[in-house]
N, CA, C and O atoms as a Maestro MAE file, in Angstrom:
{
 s_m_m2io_version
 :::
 2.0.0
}

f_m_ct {
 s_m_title
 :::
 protein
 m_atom[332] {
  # First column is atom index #
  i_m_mmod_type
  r_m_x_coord
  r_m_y_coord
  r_m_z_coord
  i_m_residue_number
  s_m_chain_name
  s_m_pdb_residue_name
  s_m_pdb_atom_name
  i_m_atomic_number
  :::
  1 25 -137.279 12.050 1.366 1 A "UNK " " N  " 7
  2 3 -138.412 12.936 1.373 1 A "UNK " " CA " 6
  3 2 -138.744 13.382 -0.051 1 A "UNK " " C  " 6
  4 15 -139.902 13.396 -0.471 1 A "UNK " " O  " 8
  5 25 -137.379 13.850 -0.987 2 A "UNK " " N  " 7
  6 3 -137.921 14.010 -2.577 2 A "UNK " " CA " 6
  7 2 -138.371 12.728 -2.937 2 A "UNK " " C  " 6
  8 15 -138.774 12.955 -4.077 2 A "UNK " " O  " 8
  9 25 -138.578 11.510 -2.728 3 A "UNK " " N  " 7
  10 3 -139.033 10.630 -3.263 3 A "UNK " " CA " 6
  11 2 -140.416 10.587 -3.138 3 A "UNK " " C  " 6
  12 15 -141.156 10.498 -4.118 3 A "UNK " " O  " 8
  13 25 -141.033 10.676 -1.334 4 A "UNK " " N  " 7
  14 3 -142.314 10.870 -1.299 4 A "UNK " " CA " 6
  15 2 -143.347 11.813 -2.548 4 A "UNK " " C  " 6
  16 15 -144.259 11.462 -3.297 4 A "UNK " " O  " 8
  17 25 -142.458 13.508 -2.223 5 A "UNK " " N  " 7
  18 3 -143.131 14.480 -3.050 5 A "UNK " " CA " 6
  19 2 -143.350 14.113 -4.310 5 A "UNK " " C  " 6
  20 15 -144.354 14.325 -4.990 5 A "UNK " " O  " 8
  21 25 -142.132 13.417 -4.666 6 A "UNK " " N  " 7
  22 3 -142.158 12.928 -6.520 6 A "UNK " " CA " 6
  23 2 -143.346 11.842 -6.548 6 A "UNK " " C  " 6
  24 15 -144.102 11.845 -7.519 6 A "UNK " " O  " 8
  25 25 -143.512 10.998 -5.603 7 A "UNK " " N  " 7
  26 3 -144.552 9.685 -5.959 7 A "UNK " " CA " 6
  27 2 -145.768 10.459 -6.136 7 A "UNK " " C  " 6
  28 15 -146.256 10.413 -7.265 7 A "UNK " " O  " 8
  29 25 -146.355 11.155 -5.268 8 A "UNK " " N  " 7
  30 3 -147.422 11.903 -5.696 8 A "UNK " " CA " 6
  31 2 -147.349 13.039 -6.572 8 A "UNK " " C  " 6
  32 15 -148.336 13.625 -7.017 8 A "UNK " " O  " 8
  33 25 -146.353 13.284 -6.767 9 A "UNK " " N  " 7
  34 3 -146.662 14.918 -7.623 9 A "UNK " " CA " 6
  35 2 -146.135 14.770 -8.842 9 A "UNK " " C  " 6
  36 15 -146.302 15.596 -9.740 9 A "UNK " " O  " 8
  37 25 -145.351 13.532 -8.978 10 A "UNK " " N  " 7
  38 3 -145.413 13.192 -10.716 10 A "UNK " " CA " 6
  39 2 -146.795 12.405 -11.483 10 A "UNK " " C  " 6
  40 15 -147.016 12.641 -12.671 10 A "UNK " " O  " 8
  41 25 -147.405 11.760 -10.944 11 A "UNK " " N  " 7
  42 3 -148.513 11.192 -11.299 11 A "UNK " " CA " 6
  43 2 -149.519 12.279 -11.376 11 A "UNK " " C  " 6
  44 15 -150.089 12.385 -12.462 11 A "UNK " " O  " 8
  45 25 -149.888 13.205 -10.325 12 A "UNK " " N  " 7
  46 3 -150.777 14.609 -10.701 12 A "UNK " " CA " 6
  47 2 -150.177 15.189 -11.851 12 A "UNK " " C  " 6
  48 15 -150.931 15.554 -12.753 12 A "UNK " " O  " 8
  49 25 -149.130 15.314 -11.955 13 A "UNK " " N  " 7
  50 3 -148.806 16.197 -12.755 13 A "UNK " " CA " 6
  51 2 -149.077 15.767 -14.492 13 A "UNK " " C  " 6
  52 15 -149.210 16.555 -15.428 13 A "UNK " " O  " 8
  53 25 -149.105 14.162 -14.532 14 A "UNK " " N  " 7
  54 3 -149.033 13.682 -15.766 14 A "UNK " " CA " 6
  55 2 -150.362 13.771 -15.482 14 A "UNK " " C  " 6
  56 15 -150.779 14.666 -16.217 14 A "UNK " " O  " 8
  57 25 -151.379 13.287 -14.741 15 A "UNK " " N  " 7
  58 3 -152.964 13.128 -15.334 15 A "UNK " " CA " 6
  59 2 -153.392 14.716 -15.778 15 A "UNK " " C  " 6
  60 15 -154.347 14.854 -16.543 15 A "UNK " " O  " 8
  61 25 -152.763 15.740 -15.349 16 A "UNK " " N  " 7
  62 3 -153.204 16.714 -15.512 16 A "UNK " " CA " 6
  63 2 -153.236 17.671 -17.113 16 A "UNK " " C  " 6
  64 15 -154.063 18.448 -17.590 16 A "UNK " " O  " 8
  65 25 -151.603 17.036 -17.700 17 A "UNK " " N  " 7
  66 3 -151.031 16.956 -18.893 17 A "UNK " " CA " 6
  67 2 -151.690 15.864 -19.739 17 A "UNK " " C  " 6
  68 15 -151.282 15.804 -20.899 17 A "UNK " " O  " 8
  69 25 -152.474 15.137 -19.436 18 A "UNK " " N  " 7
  70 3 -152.521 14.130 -20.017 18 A "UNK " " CA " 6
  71 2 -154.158 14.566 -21.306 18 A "UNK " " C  " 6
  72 15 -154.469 14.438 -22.490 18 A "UNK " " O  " 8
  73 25 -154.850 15.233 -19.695 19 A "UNK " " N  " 7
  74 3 -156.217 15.963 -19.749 19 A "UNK " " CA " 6
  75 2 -155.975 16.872 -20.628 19 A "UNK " " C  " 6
  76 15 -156.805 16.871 -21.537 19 A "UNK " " O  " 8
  77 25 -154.662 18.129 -20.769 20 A "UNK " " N  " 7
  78 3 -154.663 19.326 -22.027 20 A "UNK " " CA " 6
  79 2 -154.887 18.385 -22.722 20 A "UNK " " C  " 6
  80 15 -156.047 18.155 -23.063 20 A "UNK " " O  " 8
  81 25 -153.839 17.578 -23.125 21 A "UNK " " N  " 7
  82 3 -153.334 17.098 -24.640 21 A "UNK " " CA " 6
  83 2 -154.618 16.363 -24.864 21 A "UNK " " C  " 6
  84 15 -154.737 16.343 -26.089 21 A "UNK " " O  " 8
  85 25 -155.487 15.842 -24.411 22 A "UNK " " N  " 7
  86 3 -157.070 15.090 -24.867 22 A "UNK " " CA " 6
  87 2 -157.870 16.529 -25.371 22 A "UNK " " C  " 6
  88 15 -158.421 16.577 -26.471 22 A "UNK " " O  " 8
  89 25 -157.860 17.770 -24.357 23 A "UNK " " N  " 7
  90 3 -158.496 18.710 -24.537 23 A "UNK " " CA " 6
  91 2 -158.553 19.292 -26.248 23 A "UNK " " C  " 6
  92 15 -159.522 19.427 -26.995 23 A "UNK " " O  " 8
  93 25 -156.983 19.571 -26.488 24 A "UNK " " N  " 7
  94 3 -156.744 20.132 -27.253 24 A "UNK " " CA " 6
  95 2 -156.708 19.483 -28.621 24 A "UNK " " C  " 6
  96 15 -156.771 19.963 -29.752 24 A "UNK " " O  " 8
  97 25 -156.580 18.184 -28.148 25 A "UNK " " N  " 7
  98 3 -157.057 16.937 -29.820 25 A "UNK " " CA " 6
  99 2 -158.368 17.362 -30.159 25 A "UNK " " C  " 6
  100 15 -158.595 17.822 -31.278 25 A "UNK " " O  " 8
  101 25 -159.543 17.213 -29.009 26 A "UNK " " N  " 7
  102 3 -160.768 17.402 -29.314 26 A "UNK " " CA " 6
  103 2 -161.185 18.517 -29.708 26 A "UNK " " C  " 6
  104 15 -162.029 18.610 -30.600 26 A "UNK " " O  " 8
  105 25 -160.716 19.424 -29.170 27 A "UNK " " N  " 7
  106 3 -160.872 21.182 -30.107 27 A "UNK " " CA " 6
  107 2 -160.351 20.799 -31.854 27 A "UNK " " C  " 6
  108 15 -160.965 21.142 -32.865 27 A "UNK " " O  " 8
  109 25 -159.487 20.268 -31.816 28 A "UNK " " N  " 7
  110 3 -158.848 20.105 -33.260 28 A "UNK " " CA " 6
  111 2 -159.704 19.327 -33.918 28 A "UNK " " C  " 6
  112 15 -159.970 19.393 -35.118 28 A "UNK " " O  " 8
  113 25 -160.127 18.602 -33.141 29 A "UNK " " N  " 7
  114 3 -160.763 17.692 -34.629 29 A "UNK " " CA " 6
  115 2 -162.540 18.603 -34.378 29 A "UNK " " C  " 6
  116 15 -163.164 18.809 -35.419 29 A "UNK " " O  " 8
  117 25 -163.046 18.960 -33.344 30 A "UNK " " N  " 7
  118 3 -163.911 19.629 -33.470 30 A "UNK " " CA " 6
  119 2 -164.143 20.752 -33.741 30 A "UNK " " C  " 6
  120 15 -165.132 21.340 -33.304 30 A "UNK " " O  " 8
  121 25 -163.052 21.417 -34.720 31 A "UNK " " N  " 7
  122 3 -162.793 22.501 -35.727 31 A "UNK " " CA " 6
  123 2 -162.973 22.260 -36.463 31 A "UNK " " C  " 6
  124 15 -163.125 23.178 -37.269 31 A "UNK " " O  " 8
  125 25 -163.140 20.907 -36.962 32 A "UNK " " N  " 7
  126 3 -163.039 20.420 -38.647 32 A "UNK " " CA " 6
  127 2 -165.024 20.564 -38.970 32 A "UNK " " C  " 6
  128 15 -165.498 20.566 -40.107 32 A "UNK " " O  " 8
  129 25 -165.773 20.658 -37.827 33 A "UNK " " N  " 7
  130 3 -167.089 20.745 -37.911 33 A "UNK " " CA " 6
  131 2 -167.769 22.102 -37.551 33 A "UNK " " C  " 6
  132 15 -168.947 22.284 -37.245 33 A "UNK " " O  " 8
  133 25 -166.593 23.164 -37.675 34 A "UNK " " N  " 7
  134 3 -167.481 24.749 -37.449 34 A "UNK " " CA " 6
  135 2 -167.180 24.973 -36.123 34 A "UNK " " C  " 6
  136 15 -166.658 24.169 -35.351 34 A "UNK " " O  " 8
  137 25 -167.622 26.394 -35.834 35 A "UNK " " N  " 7
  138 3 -167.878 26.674 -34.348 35 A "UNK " " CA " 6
  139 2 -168.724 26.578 -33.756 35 A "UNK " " C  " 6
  140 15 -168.800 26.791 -32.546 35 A "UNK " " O  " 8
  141 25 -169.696 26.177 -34.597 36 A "UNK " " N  " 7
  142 3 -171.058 25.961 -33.103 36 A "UNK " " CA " 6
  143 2 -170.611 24.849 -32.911 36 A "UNK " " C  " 6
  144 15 -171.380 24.603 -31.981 36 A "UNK " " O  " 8
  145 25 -170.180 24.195 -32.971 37 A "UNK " " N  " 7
  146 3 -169.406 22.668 -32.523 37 A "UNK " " CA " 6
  147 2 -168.586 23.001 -31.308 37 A "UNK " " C  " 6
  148 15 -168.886 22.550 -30.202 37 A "UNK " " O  " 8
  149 25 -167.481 23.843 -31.521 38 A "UNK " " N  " 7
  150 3 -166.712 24.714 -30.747 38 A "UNK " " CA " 6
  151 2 -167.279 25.086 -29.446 38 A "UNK " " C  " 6
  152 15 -166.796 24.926 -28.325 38 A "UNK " " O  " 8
  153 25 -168.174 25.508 -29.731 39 A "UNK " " N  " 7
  154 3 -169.325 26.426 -28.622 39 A "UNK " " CA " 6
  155 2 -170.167 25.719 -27.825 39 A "UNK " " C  " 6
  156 15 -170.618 26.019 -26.719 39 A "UNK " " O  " 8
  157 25 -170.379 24.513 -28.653 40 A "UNK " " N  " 7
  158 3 -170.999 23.258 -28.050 40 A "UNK " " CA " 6
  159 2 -169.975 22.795 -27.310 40 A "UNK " " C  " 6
  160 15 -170.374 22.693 -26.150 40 A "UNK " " O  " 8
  161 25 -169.136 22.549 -27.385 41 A "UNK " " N  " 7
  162 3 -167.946 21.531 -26.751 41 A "UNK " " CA " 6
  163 2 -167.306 22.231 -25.534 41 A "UNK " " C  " 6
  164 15 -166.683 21.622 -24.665 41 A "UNK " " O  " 8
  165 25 -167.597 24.099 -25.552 42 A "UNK " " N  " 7
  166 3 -167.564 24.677 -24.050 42 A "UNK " " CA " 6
  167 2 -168.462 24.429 -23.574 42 A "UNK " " C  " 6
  168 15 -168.432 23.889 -22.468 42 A "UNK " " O  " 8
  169 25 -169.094 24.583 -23.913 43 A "UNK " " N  " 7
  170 3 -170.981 24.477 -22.782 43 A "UNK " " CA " 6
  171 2 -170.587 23.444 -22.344 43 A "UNK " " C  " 6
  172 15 -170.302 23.504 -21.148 43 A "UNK " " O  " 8
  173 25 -170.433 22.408 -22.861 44 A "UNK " " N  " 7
  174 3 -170.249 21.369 -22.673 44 A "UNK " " CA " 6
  175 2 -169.050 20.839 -21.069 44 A "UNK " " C  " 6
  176 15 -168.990 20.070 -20.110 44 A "UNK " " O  " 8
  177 25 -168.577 21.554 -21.528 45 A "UNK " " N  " 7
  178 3 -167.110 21.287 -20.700 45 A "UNK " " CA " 6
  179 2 -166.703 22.227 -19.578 45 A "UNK " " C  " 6
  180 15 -165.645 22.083 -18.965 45 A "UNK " " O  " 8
  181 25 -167.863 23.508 -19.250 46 A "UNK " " N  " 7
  182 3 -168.139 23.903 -18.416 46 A "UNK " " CA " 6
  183 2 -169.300 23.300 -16.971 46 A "UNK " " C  " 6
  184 15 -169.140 23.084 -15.770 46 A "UNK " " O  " 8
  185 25 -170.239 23.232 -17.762 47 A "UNK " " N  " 7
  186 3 -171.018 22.441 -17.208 47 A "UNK " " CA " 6
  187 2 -170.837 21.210 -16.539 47 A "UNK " " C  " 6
  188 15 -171.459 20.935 -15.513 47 A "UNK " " O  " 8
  189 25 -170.043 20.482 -17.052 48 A "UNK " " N  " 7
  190 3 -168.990 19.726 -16.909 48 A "UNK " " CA " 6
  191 2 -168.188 19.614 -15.353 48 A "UNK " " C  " 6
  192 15 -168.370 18.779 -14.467 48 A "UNK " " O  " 8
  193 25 -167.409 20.576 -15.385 49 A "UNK " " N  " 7
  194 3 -166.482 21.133 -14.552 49 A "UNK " " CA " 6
  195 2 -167.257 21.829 -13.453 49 A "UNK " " C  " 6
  196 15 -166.600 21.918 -12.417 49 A "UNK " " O  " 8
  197 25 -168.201 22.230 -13.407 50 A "UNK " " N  " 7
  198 3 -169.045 22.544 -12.867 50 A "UNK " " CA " 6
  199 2 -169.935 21.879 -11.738 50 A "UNK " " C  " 6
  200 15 -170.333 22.315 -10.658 50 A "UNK " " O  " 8
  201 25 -170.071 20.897 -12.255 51 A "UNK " " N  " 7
  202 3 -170.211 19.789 -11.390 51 A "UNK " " CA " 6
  203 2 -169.707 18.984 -10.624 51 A "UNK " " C  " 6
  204 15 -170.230 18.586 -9.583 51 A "UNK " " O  " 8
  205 25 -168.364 18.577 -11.167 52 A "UNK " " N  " 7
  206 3 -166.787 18.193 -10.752 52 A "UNK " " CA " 6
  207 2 -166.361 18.750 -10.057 52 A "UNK " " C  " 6
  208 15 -165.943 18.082 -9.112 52 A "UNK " " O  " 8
  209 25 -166.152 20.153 -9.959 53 A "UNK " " N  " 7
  210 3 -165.951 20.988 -9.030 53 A "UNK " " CA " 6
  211 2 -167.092 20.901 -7.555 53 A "UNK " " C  " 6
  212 15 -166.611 20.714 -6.438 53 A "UNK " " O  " 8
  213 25 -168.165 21.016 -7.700 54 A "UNK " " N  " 7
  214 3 -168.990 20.403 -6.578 54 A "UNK " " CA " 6
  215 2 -168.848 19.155 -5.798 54 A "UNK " " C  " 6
  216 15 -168.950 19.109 -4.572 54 A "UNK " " O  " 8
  217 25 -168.520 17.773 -6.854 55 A "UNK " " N  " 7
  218 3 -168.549 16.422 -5.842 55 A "UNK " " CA " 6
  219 2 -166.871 16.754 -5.356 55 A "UNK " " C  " 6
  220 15 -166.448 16.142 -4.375 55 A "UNK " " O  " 8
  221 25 -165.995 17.689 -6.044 56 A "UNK " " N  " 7
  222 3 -164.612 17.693 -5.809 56 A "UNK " " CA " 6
  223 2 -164.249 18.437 -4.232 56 A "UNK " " C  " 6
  224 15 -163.324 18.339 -3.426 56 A "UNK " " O  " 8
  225 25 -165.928 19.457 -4.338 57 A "UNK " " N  " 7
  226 3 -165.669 19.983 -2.607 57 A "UNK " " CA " 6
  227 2 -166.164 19.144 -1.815 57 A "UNK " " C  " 6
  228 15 -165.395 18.611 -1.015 57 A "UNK " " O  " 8
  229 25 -167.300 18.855 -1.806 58 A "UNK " " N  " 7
  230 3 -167.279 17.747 -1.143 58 A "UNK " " CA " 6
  231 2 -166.317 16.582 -0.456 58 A "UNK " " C  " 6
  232 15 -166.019 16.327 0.711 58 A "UNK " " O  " 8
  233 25 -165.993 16.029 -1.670 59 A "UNK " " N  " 7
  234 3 -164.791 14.562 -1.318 59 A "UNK " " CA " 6
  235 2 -164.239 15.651 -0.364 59 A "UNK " " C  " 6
  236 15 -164.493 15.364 0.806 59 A "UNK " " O  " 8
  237 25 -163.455 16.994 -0.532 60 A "UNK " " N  " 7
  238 3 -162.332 17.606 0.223 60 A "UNK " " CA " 6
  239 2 -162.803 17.825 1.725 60 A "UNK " " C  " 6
  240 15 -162.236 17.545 2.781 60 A "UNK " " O  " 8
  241 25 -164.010 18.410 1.468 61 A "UNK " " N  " 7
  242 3 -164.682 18.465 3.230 61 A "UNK " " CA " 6
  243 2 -164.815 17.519 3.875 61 A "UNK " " C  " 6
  244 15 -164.694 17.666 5.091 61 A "UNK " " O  " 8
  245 25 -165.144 16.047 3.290 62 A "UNK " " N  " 7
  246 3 -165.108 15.029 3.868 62 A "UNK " " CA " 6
  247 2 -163.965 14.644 4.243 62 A "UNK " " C  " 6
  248 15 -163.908 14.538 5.468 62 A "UNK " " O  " 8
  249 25 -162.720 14.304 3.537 63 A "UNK " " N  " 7
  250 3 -161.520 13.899 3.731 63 A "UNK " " CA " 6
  251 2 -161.465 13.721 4.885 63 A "UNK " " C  " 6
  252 15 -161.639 12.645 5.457 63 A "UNK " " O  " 8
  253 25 -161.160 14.982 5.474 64 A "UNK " " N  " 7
  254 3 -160.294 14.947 7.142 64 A "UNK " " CA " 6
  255 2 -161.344 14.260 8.092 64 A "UNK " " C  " 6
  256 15 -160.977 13.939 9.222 64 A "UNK " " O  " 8
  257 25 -162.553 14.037 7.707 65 A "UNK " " N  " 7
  258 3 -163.181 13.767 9.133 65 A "UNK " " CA " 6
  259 2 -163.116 11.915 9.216 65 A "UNK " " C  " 6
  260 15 -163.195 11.364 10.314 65 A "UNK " " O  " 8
  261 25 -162.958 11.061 7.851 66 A "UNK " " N  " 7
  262 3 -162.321 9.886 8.299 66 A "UNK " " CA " 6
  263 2 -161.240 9.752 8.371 66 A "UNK " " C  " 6
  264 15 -160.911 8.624 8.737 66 A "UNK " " O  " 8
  265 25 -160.336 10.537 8.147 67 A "UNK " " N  " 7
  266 3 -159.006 10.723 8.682 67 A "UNK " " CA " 6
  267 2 -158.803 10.332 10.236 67 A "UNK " " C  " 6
  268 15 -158.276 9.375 10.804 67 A "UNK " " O  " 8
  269 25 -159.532 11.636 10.713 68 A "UNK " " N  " 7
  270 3 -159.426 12.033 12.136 68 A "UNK " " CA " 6
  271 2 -159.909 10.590 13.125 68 A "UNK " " C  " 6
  272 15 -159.304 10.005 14.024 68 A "UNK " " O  " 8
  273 25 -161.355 10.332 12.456 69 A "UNK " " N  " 7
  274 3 -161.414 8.709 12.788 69 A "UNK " " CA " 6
  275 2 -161.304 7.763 13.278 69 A "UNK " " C  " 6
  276 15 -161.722 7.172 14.273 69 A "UNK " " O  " 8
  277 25 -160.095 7.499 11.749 70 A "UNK " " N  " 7
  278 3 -159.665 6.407 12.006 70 A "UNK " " CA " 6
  279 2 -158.525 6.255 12.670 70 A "UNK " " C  " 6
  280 15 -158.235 5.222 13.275 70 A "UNK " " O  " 8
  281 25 -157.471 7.749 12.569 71 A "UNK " " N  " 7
  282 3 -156.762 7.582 13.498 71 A "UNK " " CA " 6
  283 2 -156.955 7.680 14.640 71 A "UNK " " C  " 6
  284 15 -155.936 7.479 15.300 71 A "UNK " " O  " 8
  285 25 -157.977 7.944 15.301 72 A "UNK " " N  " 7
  286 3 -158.403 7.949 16.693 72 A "UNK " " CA " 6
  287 2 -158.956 6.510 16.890 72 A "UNK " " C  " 6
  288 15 -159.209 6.202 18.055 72 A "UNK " " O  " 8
  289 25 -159.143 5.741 16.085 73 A "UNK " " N  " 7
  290 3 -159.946 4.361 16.325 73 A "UNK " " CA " 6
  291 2 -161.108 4.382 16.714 73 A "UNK " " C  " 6
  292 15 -161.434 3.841 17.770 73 A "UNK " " O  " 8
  293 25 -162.080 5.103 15.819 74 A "UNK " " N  " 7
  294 3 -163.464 5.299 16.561 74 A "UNK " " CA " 6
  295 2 -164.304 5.218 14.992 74 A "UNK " " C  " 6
  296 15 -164.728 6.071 14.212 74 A "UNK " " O  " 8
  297 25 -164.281 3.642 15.016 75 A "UNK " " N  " 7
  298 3 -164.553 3.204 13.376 75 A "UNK " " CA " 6
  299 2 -165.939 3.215 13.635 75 A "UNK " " C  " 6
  300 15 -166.534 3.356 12.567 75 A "UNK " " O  " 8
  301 25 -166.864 3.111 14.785 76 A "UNK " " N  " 7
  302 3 -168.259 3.115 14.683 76 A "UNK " " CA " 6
  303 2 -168.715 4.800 14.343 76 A "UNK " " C  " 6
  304 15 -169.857 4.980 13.919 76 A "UNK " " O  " 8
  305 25 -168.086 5.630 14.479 77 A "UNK " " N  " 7
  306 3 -168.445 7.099 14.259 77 A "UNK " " CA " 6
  307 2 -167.927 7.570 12.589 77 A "UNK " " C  " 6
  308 15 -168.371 8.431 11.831 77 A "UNK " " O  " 8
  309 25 -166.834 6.611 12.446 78 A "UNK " " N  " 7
  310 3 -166.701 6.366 10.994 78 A "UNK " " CA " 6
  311 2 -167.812 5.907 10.231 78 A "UNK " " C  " 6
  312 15 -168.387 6.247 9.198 78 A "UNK " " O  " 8
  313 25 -167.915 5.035 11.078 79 A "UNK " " N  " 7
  314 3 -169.339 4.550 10.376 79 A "UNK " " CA " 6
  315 2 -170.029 5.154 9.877 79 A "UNK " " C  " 6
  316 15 -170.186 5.429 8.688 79 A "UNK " " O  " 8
  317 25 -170.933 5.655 11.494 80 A "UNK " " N  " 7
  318 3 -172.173 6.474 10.922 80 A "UNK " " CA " 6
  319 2 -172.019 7.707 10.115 80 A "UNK " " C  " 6
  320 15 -172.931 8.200 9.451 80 A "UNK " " O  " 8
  321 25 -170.497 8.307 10.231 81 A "UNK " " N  " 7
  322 3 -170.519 9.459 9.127 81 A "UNK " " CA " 6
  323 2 -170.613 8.847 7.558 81 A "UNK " " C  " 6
  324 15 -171.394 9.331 6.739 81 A "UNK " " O  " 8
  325 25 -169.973 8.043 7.336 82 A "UNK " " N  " 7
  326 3 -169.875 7.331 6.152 82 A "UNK " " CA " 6
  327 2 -171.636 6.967 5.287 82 A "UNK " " C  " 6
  328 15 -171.937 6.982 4.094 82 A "UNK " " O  " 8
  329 25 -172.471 6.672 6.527 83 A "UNK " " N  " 7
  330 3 -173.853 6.378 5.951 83 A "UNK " " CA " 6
  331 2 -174.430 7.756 6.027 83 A "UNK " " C  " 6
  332 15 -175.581 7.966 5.643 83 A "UNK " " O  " 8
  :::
 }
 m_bond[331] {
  # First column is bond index #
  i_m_from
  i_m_to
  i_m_order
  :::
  1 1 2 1
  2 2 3 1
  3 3 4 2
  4 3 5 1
  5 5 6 1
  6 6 7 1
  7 7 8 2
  8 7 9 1
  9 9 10 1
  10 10 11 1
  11 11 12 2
  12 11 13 1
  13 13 14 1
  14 14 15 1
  15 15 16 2
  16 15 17 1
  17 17 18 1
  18 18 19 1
  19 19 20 2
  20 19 21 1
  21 21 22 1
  22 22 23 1
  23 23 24 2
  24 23 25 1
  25 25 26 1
  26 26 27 1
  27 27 28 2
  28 27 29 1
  29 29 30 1
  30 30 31 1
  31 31 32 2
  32 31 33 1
  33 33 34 1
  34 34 35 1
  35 35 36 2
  36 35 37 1
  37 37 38 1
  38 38 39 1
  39 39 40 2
  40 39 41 1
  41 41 42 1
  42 42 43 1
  43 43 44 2
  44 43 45 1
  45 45 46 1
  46 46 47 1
  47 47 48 2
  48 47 49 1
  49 49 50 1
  50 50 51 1
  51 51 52 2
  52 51 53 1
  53 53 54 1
  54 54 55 1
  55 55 56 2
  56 55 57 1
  57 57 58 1
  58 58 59 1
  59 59 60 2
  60 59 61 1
  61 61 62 1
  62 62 63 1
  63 63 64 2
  64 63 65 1
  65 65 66 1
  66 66 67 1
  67 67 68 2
  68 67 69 1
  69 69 70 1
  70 70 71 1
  71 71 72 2
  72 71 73 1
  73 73 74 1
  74 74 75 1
  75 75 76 2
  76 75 77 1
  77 77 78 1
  78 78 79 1
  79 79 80 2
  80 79 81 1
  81 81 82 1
  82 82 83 1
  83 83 84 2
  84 83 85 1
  85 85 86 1
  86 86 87 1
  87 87 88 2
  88 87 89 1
  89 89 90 1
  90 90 91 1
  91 91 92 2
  92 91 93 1
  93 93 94 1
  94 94 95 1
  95 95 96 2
  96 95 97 1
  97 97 98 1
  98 98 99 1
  99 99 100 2
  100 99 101 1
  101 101 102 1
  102 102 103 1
  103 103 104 2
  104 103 105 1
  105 105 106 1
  106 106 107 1
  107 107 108 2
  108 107 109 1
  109 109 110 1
  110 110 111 1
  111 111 112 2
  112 111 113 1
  113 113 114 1
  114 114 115 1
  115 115 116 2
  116 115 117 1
  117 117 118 1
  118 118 119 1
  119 119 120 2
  120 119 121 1
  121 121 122 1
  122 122 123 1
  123 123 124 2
  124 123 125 1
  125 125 126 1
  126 126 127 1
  127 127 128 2
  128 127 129 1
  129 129 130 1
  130 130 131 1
  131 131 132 2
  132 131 133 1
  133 133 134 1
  134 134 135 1
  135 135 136 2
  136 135 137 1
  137 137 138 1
  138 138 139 1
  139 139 140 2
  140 139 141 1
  141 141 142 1
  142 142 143 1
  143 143 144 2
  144 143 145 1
  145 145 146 1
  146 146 147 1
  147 147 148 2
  148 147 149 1
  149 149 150 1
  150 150 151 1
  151 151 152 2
  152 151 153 1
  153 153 154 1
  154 154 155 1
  155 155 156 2
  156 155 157 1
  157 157 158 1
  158 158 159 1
  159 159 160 2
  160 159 161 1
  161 161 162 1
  162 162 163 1
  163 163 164 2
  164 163 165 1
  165 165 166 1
  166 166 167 1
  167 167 168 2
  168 167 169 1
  169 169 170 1
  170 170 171 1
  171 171 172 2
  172 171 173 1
  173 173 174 1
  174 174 175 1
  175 175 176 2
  176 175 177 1
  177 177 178 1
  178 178 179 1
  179 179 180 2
  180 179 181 1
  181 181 182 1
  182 182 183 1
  183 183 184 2
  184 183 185 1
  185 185 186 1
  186 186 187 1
  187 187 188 2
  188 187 189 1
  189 189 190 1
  190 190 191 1
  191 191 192 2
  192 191 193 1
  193 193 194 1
  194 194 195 1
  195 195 196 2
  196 195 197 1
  197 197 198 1
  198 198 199 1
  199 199 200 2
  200 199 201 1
  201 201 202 1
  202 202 203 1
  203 203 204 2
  204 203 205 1
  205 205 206 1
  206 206 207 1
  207 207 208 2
  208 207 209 1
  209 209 210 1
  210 210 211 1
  211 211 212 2
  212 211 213 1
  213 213 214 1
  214 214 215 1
  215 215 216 2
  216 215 217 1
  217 217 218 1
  218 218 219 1
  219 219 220 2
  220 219 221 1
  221 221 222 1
  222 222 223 1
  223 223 224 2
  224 223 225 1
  225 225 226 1
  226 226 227 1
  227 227 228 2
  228 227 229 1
  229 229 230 1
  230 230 231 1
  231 231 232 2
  232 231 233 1
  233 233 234 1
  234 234 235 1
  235 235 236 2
  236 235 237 1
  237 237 238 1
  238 238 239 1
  239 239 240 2
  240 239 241 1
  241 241 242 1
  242 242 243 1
  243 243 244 2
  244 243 245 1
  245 245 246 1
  246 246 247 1
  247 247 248 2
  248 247 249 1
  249 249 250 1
  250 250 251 1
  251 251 252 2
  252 251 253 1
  253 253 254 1
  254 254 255 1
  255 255 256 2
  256 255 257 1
  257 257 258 1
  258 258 259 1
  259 259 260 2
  260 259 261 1
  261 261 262 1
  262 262 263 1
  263 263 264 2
  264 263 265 1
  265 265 266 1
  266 266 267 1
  267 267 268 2
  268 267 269 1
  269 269 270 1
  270 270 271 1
  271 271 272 2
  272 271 273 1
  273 273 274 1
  274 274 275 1
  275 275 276 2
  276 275 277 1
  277 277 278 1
  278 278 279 1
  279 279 280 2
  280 279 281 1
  281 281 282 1
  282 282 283 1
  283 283 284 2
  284 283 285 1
  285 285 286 1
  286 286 287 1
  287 287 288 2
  288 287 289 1
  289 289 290 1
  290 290 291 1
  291 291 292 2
  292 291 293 1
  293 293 294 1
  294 294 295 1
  295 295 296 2
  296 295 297 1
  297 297 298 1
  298 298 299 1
  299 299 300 2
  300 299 301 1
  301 301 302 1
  302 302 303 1
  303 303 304 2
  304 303 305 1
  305 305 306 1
  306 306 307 1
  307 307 308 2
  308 307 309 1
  309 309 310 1
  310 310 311 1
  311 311 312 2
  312 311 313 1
  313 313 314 1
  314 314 315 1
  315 315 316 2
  316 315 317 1
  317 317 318 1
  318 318 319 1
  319 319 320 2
  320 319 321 1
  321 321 322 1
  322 322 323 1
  323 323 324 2
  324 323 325 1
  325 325 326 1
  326 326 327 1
  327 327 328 2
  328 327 329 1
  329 329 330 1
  330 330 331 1
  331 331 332 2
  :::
 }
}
């Protein structure tokens, strides 16, 4: 069972680490050009996230209902949710 948790929750865990350490390069080198650069690069990265966060509820509301589905074997109702 720790093997399951680890297959998924070490891979989240690195894309997630992976994302600071990109974050925080790009603040660094976009220090070397001022702060409205800075200020640009939140706007930026809010707006951003912002959106991500929207298709991210989505995918989640959807999830369970081809779940439910397909484990029921009722791939034509899969279907039509899918279109």
């Amino acid at each position: 069972m720790l093997f399951q948790i680890l297959s998924i929750g070490v891979p989240a865990g690195l894309s997630f680490r992976i994302m600071s350490v990109s974050n925080i390069w790009g603040n660094r080198i976009a220090a070397s050009y001022g702060d409205h650069v800075i200020a640009g690069n939140g706007v930026q990265m809010r707006i951003t996230s912002f959106i991500f966060m929207i298709i991210l509820g989505l995918n989640n509301g959807y999830q369970p209902f081809p779940g439910y589905n397909y484990g029921a074997k009722q791939f034509e109702r899969l279907r039509k949710g899918l279109n």
